[in-house]
TORLUMRO-973750 format. One record per residue (C-alpha): x, y, z; residue number from 0. Coordinates in Angstrom, 1 decimal. Layout:
<fikes>
FIKE | xx | yy | zz | n
FIKE | X | Y | Z | NUM
...
</fikes>
This chain:
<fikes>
FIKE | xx | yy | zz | n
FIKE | -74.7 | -33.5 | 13.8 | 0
FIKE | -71.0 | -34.5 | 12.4 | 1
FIKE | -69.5 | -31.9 | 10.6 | 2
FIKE | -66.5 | -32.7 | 8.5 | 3
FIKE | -63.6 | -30.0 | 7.9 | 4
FIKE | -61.6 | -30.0 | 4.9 | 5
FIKE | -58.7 | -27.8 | 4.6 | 6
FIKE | -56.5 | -28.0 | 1.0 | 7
FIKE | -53.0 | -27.2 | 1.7 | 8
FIKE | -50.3 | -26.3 | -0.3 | 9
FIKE | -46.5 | -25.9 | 1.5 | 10
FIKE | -48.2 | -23.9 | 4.5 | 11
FIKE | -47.4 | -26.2 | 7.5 | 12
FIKE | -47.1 | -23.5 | 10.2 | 13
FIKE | -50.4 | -22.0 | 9.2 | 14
FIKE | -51.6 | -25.3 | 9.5 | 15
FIKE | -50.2 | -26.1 | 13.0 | 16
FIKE | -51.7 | -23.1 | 13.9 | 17
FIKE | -55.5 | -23.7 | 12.5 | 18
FIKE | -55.1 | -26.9 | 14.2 | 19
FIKE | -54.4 | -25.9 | 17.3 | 20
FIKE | -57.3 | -23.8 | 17.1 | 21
FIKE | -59.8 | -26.9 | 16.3 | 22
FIKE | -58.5 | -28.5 | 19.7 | 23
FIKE | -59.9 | -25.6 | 21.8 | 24
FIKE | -63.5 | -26.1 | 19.9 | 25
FIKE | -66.5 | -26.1 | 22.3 | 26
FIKE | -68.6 | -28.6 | 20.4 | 27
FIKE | -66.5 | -31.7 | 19.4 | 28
FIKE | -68.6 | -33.8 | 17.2 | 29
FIKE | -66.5 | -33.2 | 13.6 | 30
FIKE | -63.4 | -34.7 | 12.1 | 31
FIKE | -60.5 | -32.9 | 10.3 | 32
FIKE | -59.3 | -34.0 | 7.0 | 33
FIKE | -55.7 | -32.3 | 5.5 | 34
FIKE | -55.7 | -32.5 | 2.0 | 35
FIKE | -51.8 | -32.2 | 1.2 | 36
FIKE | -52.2 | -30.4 | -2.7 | 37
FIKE | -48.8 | -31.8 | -3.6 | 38
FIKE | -46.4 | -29.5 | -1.0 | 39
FIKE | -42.7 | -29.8 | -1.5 | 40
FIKE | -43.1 | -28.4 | 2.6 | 41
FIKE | -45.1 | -30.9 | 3.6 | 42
FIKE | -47.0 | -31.0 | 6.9 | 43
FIKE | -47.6 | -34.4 | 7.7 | 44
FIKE | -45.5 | -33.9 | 10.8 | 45
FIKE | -47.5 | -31.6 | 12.1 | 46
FIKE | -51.3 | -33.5 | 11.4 | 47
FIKE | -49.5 | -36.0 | 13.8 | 48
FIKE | -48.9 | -34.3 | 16.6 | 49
FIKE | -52.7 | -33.7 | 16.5 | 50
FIKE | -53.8 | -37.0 | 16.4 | 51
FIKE | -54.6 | -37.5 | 20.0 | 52
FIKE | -56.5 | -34.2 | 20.1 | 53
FIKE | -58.8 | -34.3 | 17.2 | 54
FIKE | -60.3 | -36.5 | 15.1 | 55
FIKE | -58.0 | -35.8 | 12.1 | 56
FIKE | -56.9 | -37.9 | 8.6 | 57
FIKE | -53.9 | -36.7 | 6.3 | 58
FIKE | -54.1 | -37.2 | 2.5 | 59
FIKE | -51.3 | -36.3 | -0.1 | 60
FIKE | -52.1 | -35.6 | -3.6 | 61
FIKE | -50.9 | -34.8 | -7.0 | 62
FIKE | -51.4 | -30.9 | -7.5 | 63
FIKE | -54.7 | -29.6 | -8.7 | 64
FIKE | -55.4 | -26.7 | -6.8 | 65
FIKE | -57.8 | -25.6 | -4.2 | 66
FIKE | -61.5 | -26.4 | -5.6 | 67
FIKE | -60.5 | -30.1 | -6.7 | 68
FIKE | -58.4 | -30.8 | -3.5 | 69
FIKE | -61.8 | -30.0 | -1.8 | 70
FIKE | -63.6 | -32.1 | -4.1 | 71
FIKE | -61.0 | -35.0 | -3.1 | 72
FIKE | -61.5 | -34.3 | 0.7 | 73
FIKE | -65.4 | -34.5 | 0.5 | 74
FIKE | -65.2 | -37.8 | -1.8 | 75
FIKE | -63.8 | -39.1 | 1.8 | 76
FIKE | -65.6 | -37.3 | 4.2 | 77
FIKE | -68.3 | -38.7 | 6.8 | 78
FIKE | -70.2 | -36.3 | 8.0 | 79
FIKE | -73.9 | -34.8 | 7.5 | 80
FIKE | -71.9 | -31.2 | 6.5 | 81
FIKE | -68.8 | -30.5 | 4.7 | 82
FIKE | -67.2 | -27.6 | 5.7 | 83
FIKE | -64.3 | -25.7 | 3.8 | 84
FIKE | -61.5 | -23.6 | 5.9 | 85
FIKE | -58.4 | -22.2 | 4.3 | 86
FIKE | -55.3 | -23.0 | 5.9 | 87
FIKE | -54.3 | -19.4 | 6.7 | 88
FIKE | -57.3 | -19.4 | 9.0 | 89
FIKE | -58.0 | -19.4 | 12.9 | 90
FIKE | -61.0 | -20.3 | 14.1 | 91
FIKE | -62.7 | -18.9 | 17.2 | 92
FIKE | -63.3 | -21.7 | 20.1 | 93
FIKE | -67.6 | -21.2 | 19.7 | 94
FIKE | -67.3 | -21.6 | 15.8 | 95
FIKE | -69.5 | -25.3 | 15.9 | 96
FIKE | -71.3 | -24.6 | 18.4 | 97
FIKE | -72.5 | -21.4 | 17.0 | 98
FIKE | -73.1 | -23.2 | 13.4 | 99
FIKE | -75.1 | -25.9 | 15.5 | 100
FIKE | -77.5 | -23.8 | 17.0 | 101
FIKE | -78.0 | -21.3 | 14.0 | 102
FIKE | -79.3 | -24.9 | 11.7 | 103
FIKE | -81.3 | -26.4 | 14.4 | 104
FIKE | -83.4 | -22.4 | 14.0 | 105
FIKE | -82.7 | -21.8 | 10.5 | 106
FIKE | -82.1 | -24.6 | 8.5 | 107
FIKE | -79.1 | -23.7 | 5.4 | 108
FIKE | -78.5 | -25.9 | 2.5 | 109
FIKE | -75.2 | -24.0 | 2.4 | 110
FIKE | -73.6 | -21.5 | 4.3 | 111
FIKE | -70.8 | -19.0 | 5.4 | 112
FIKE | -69.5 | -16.7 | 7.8 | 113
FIKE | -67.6 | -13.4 | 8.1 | 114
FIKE | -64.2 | -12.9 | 9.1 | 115
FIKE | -61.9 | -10.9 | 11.1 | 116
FIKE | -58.8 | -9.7 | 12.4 | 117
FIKE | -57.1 | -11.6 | 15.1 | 118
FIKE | -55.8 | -9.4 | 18.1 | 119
FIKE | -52.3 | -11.7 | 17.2 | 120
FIKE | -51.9 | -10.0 | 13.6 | 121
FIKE | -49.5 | -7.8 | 12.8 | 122
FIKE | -50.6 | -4.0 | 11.4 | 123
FIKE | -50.3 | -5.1 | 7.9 | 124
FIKE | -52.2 | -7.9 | 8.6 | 125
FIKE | -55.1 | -5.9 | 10.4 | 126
FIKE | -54.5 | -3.3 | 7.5 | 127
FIKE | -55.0 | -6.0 | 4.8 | 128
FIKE | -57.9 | -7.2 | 7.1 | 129
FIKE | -59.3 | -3.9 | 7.0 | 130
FIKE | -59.3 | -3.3 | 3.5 | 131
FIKE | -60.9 | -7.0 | 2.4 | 132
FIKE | -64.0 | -6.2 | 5.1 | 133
FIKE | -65.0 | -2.4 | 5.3 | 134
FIKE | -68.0 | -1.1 | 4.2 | 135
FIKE | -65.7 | 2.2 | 2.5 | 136
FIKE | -63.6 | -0.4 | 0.3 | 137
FIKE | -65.7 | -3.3 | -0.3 | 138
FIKE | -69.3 | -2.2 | 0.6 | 139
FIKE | -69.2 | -4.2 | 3.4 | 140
FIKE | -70.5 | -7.4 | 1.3 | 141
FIKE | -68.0 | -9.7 | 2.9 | 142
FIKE | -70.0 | -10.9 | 6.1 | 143
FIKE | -72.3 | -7.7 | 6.3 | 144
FIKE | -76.2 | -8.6 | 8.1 | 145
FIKE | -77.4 | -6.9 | 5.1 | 146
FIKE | -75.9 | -8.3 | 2.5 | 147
FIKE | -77.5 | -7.6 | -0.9 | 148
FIKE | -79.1 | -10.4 | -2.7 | 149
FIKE | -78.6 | -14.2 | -2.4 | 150
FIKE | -75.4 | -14.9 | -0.1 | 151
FIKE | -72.9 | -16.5 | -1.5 | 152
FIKE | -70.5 | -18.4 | 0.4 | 153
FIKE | -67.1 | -18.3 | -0.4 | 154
FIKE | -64.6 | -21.0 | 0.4 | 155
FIKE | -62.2 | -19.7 | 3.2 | 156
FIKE | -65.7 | -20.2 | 5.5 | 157
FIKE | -68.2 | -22.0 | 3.7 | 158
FIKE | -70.6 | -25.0 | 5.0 | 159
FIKE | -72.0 | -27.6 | 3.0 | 160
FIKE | -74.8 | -30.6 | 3.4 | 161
FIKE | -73.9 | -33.8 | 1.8 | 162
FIKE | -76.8 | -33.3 | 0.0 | 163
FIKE | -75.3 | -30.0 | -1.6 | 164
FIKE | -72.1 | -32.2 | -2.7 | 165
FIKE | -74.5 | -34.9 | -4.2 | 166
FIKE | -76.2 | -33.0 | -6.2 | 167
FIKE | -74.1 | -30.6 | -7.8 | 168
FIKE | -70.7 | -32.4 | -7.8 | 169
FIKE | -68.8 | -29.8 | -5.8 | 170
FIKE | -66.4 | -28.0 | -7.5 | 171
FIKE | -66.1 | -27.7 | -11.1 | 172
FIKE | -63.1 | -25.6 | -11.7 | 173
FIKE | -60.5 | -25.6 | -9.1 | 174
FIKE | -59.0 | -22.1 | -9.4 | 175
FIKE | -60.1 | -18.2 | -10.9 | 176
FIKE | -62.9 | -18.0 | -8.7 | 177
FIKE | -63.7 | -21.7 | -8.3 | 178
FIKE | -65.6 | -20.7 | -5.1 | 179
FIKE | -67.9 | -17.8 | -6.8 | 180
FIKE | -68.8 | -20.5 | -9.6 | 181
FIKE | -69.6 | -23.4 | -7.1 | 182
FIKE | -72.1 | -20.9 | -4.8 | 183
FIKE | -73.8 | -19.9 | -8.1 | 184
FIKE | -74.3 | -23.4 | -8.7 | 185
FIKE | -75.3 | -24.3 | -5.7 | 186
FIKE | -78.1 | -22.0 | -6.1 | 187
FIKE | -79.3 | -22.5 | -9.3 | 188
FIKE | -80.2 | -26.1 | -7.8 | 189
FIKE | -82.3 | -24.6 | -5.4 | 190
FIKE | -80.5 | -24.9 | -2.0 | 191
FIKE | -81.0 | -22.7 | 0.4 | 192
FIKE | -78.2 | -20.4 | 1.0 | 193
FIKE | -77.2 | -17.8 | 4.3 | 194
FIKE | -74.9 | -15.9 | 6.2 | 195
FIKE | -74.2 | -17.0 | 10.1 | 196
FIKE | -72.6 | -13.4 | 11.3 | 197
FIKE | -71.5 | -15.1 | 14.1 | 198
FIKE | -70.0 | -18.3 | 12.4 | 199
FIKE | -66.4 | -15.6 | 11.6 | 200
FIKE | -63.0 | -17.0 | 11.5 | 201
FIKE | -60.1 | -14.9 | 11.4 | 202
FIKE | -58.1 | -14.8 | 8.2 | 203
FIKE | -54.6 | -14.0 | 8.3 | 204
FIKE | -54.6 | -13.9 | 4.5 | 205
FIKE | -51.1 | -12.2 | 3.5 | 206
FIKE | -48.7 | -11.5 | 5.5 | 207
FIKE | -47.3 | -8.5 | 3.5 | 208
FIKE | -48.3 | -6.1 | 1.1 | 209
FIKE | -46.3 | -7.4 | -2.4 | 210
FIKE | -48.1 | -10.8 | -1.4 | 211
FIKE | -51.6 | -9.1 | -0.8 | 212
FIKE | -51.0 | -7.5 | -4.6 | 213
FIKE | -50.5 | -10.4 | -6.1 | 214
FIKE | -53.9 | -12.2 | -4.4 | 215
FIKE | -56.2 | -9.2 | -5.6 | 216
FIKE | -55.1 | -9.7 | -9.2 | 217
FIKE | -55.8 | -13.2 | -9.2 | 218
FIKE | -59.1 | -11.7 | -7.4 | 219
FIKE | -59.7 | -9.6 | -10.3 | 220
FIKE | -58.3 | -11.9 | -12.8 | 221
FIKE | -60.9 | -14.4 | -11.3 | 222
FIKE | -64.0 | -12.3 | -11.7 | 223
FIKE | -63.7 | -12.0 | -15.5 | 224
FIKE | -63.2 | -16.3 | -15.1 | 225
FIKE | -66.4 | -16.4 | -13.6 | 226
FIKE | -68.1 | -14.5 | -16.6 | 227
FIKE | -67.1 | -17.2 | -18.8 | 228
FIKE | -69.5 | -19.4 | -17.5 | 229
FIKE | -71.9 | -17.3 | -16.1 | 230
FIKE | -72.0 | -14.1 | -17.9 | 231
FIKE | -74.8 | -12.3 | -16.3 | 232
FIKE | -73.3 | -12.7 | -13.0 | 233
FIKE | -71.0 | -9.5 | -13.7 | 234
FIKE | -72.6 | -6.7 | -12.5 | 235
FIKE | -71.8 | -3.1 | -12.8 | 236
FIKE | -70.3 | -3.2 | -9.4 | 237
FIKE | -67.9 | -5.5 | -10.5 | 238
FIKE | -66.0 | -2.7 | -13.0 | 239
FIKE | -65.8 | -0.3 | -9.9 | 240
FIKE | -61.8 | -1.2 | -9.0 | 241
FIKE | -60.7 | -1.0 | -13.0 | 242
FIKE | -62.5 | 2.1 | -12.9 | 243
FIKE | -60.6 | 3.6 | -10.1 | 244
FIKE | -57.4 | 2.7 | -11.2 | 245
FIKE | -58.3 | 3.9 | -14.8 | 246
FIKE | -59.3 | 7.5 | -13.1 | 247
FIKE | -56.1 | 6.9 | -11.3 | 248
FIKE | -53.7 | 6.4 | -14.1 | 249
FIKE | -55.6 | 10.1 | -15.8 | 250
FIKE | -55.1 | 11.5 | -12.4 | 251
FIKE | -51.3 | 11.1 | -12.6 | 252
FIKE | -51.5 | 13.1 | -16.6 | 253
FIKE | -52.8 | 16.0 | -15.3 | 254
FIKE | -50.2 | 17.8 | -13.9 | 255
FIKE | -48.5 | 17.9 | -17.1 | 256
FIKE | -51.3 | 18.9 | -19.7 | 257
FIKE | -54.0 | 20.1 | -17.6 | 258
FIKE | -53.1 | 20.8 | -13.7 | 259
FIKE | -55.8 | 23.3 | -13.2 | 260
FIKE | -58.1 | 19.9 | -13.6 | 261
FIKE | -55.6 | 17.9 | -11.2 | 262
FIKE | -55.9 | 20.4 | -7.9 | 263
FIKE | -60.2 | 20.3 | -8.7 | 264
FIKE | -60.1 | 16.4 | -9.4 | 265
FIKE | -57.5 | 15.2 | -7.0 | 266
FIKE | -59.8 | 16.7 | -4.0 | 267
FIKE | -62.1 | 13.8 | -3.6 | 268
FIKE | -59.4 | 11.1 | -4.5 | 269
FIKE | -57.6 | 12.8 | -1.2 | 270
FIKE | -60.9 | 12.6 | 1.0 | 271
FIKE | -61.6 | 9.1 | 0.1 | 272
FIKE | -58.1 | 8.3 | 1.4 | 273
FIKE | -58.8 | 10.4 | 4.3 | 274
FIKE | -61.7 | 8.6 | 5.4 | 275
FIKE | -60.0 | 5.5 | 5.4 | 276
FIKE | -57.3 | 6.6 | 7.2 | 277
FIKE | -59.3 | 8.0 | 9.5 | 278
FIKE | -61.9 | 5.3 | 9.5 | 279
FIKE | -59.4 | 2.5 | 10.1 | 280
FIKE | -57.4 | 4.3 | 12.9 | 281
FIKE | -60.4 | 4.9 | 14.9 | 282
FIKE | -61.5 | 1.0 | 14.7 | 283
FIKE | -58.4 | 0.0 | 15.3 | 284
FIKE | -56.6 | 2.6 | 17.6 | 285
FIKE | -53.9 | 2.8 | 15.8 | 286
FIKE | -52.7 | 5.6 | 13.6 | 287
FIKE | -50.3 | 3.1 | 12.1 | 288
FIKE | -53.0 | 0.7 | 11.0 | 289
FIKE | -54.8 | 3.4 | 9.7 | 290
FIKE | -51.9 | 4.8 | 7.1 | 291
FIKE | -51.4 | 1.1 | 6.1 | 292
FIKE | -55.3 | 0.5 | 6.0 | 293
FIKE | -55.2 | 3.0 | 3.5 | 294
FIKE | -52.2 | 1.8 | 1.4 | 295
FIKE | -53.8 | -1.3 | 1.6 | 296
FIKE | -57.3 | 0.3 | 0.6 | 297
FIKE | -55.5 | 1.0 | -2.9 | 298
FIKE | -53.7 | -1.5 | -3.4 | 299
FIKE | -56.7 | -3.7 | -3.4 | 300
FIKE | -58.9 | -1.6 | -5.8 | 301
FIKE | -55.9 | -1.0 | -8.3 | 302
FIKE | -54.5 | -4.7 | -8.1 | 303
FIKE | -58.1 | -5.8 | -8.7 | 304
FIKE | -59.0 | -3.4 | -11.2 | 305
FIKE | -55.5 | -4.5 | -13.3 | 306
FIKE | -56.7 | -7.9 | -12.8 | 307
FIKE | -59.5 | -7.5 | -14.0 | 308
FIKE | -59.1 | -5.4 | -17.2 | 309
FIKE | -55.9 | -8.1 | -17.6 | 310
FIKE | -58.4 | -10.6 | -18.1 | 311
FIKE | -61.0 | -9.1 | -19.6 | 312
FIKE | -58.8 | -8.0 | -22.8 | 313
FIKE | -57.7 | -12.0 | -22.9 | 314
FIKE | -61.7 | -12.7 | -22.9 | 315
FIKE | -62.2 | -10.3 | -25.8 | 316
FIKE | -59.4 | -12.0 | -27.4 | 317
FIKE | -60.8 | -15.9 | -27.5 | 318
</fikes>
């Protein structure tokens, strides 16, 4: 089984040295790496070369046109009997193919993805940011949980697809706002078989600091509200949770000045939630540190996602 990697890149070169240099340590070694350059001004052909002994690797340089088509581009070239998608901020455990191999030779996927996690090598924000993106108190545990609710849908910083998944559905059709939510749903509607592998994890540096890690949650949200565009049922009730938080937020912040008898009841389980985290995080990560950024983190994402989201949302109602 050949398994091609494609990994877009946009001015990221020493994440991408890195993620390669992970690839060389790989247990199985039947794939081949393909570097889609998405029209860098930081370039990292350098770097692809240095690899070229080590892995079976091809550069490409593009025009800019995001993520979802630079993908597209990649798999128009690749060989192999699966495609799968990495993002370049990634490091990927030595047992990553060999685990994928195994788990389709039992259970046959169409399409598939795996969890990820923090690397020992991250710094507390990192592990914080980590933290907040994968527990079950902030996101319901949906990224990479065993019991994941529904039909899994992979998502594009870990995601595996046959050649006959690209063939029939034309990979991506938009190539940013939640290009990878829109491509699973597709993928399913065509009947593919879709599935986590909870051992198939990466670990996702994703941003290195906390302005950054805004920034990516209100595209997140932003990107949700895309996704409705084309497939309106697909947003749930669940969805509105962060824009609701951040809306209770914003009254929370009133009542001291018009009603504070209501702020010292109210603000009570907005502190335990808080608490948990914190307390939550520091135990998983033995760190009290971690833990007080895992909970700035925590709220950050939910009221960066929830402005996002309700950003959008008003522009929707607007068209």
């Amino acid at each position: 089984m050949l398994f091609s990697v494609v990994i877009p890149v946009y001015n990221r070169p020493e994440e991408v040295d890195e993620l390669l240099e992970s690839l060389t340590k790989q247990s199985y070694k039947n794939f081949e790496v393909l570097i889609i350059e998405d029209g860098s001004e930081e370039p990292c052909k350098d770097i692809v070369k240095q690899y070229e002994e080590s892995l079976d690797i091809r550069y490409f340089y593009k025009e800019n046109s995001g993520q979802g088509f630079s993908r597209n581009y990649g798999f128009e070239r690749a060989n192999g009997d699966y495609f799968i998608v990495f993002d370049s901020d990634c490091l990927i455990p030595e047992h990553y193919f060999e685990t994928v191999t195994q788990y389709l030779k039992k259970h046959p996927l169409d399409a598939f993805g795996g969890p990820d996690r923090e690397h020992e090598s991250f710094t507390p924000t990192q592990k914080a940011i980590s933290y907040a993106m994968t527990s079950p108190i902030t996101t319901g545990g949906t990224r990479g949980n065993k019991k994941h609710i529904g039909t899994f849908h992979p998502r594009s910083f870990n995601m595996g697809i046959s050649r006959e998944v690209y063939k029939k559905t034309g990979g991506y059709r938009i190539t940013r706002m939640g290009e990878d939510i829109e491509f699973s749903i597709r993928i399913i509607e065509h009947g593919f078989t879709t599935g986590l592998i909870p051992d198939a994890y990466v670990y996702h540096k994703r941003r290195t600091d906390l302005s950054q890690f805004f920034h990516q949650l209100h595209f997140f949200g932003r990107a949700r509200i895309n996704i409705s565009r084309f497939y309106p049922s697909e947003l749930k009730l669940i969805h509105t949770i962060p824009a609701l938080f951040t809306l209770v937020t914003l009254v929370l912040l009133t009542l001291p000045f018009w009603a504070p008898f209501f702020f010292k009841i109210s603000i009570i389980p907005f502190l335990a939630l808080f608490i948990l985290i914190f307390a939550h995080a520091s135990i998983k990560n033995k760190s009290v540190e971690i833990g007080i950024l895992s909970s700035v983190a925590s709220f950050i994402q939910l009221t960066a996602y929830g402005i996002g989201f309700m950003e959008e949302l008003v522009v929707k109602l607007r068209e």
